[in-house]
C-alpha atoms as an extended CHARMM CRD file, in Angstrom:
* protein
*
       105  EXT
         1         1  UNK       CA              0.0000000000        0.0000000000        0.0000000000  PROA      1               0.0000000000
         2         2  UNK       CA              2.8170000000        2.6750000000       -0.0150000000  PROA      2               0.0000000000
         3         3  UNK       CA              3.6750000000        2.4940000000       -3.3800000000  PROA      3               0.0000000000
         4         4  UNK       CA             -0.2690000000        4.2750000000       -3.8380000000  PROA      4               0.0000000000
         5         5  UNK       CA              1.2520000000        7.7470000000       -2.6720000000  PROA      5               0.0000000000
         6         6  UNK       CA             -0.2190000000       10.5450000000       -4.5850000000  PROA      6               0.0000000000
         7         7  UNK       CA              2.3060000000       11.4670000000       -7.5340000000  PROA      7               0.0000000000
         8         8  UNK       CA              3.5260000000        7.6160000000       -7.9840000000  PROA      8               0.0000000000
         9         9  UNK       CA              3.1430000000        6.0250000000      -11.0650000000  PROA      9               0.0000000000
        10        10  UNK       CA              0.8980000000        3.3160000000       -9.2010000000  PROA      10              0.0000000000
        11        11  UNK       CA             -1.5850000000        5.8380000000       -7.9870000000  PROA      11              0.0000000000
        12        12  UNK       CA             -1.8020000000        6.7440000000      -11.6570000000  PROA      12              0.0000000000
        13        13  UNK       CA             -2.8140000000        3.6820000000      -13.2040000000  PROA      13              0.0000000000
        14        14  UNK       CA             -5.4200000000        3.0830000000       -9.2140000000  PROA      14              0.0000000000
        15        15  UNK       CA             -7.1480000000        6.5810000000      -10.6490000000  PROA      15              0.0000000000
        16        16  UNK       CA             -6.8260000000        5.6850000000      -14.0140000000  PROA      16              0.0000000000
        17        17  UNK       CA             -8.7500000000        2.1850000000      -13.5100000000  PROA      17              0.0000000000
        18        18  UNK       CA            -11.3210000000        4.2610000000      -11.4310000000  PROA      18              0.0000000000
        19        19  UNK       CA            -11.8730000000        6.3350000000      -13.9370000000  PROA      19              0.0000000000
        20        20  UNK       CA            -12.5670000000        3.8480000000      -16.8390000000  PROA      20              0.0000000000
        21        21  UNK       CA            -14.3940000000        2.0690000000      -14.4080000000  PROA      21              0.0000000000
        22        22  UNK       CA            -16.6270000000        4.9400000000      -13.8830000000  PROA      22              0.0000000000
        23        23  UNK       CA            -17.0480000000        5.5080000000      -17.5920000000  PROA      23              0.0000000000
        24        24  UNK       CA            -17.9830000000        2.1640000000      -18.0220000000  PROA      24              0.0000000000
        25        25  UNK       CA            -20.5100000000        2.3610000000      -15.7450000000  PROA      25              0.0000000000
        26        26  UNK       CA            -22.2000000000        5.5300000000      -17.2720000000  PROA      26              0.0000000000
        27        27  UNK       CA            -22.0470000000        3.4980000000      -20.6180000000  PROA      27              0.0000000000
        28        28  UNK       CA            -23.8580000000        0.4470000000      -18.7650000000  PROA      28              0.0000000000
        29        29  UNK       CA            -26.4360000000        2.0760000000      -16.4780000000  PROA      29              0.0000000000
        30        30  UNK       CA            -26.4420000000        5.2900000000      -17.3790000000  PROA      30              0.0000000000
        31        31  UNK       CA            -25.5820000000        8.9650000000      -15.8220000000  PROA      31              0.0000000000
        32        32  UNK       CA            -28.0100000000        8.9160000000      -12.9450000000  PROA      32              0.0000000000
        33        33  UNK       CA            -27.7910000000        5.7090000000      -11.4570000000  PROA      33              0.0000000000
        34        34  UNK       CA            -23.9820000000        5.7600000000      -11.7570000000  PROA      34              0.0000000000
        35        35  UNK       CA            -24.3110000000        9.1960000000       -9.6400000000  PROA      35              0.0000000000
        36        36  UNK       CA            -26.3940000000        7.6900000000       -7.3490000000  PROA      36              0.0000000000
        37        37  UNK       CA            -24.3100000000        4.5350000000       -6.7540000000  PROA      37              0.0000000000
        38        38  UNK       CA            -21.1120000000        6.7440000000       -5.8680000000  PROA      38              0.0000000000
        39        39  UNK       CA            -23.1780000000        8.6840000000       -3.7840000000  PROA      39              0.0000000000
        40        40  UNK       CA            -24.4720000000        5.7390000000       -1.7550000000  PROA      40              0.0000000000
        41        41  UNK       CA            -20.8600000000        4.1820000000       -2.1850000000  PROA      41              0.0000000000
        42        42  UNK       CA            -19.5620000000        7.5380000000       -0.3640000000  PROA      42              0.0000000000
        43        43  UNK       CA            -22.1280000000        7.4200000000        2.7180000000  PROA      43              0.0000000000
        44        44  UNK       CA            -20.8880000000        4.1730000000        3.3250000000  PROA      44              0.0000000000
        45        45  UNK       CA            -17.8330000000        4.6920000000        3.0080000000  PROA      45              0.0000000000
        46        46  UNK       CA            -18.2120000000        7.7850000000        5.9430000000  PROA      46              0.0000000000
        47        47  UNK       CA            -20.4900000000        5.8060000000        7.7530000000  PROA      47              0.0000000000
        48        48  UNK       CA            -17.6150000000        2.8410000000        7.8290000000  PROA      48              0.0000000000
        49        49  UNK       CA            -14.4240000000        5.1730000000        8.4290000000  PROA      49              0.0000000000
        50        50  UNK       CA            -15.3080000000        8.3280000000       10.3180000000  PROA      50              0.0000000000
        51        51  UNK       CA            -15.4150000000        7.4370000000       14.3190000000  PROA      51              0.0000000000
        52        52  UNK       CA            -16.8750000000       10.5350000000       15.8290000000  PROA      52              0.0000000000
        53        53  UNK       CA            -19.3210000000       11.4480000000       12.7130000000  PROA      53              0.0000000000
        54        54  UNK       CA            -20.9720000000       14.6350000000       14.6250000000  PROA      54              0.0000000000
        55        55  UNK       CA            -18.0570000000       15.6040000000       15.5610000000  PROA      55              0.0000000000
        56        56  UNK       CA            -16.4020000000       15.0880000000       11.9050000000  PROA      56              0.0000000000
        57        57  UNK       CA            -19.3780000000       17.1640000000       10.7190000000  PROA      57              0.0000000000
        58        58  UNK       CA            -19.7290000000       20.2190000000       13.2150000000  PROA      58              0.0000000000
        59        59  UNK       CA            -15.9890000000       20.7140000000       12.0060000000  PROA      59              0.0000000000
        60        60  UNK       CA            -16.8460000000       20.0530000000        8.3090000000  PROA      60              0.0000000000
        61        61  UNK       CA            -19.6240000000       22.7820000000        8.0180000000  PROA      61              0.0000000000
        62        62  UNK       CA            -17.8090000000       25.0860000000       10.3380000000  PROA      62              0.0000000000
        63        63  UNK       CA            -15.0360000000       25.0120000000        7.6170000000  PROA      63              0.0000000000
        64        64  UNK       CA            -17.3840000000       26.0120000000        5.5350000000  PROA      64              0.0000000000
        65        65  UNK       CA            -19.9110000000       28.1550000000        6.5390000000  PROA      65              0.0000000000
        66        66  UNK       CA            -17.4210000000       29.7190000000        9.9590000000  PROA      66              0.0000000000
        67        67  UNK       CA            -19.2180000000       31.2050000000       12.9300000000  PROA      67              0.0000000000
        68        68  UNK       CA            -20.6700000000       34.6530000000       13.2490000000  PROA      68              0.0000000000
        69        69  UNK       CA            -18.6420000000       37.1200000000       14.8750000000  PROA      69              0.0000000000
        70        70  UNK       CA            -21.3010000000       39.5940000000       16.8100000000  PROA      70              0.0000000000
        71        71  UNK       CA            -18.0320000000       42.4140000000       17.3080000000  PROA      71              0.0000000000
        72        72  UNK       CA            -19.7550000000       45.7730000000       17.0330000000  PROA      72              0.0000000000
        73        73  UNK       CA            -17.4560000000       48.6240000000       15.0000000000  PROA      73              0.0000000000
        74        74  UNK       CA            -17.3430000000       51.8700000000       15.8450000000  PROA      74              0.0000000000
        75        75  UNK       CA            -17.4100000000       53.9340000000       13.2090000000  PROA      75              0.0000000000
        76        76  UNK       CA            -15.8190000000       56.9860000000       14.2100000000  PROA      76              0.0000000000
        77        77  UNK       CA            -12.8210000000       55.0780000000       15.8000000000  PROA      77              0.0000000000
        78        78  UNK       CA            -12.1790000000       53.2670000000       12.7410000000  PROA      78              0.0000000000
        79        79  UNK       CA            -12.7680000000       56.4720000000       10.2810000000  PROA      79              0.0000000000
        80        80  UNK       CA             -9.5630000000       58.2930000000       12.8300000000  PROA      80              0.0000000000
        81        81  UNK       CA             -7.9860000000       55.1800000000       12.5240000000  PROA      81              0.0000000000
        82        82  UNK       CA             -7.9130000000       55.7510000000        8.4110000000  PROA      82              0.0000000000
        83        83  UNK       CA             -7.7080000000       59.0780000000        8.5460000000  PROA      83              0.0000000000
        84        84  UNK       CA             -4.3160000000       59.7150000000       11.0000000000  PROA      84              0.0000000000
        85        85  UNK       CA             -2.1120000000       58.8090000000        8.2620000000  PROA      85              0.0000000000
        86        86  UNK       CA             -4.1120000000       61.0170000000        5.9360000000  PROA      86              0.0000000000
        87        87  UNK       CA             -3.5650000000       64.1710000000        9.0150000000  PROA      87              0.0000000000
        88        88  UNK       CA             -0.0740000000       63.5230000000       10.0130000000  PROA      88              0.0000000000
        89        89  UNK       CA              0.5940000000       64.0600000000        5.9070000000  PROA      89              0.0000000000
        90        90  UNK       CA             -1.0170000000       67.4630000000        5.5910000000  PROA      90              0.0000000000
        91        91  UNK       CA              0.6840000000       68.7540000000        8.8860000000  PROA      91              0.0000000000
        92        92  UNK       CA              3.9850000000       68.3230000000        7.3030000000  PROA      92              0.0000000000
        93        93  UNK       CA              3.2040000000       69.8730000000        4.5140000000  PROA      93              0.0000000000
        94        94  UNK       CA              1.6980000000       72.8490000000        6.1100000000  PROA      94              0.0000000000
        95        95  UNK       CA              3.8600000000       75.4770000000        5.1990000000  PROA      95              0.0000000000
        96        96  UNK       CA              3.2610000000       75.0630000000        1.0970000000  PROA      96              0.0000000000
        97        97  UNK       CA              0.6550000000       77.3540000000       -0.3410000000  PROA      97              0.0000000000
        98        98  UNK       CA             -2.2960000000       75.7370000000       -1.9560000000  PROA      98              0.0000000000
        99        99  UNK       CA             -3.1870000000       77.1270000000       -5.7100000000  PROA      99              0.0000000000
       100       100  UNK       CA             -6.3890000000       78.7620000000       -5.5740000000  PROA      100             0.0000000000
       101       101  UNK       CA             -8.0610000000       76.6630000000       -7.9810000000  PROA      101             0.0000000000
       102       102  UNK       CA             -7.2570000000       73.6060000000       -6.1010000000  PROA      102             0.0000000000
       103       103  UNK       CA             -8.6160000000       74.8530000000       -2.3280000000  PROA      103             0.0000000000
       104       104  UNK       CA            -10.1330000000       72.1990000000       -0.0440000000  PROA      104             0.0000000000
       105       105  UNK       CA            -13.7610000000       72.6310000000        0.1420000000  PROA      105             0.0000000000
């Protein structure tokens, strides 16, 4: 079983006979029923090999869908926050005279 590492030249031809058994499959019984049978083949297989399923789930879906932070922003603090950069610029450039055309409203 170690020579079926991913990249080996045995997992190849393991995927590759998958695969054309899969095709044949789809040939034989058709699309649907071929879905359904890996479908049914796959619940088995997690009902067979996964020890703590709720557990294996909770952490599954929380992958996916992760949980809601309630944190509150404030939105002043955050607009200073973006801003001091912005203010520490202009005060260093103080002394240069602004064109007339270009003011700040």
């Amino acid at each position: 079983m170690k020579s079926f590492k991913k990249g080996t030249p045995a997992f190849g031809v393991l995927l590759g006979c998958v695969f054309v058994g899969a095709a044949a499959l789809i040939m034989w019984i058709g699309f649907w029923r071929t879905l359904l049978l890996a479908v049914l083949f796959c619940a088995g297989y997690f009902l067979g090999a996964v020890d703590k399923k709720g557990e294996y789930v909770r952490e599954a879906v929380g992958r996916v869908i992760p949980e809601k932070k309630n944190d509150t922003i404030d939105f002043r603090s955050e607009v200073r926050k973006e801003q001091e950069p912005l203010h520490s610029f202009q005060e260093d450039g103080e002394d240069e005279e602004v064109p007339e055309d270009k003011e700040e409203v």
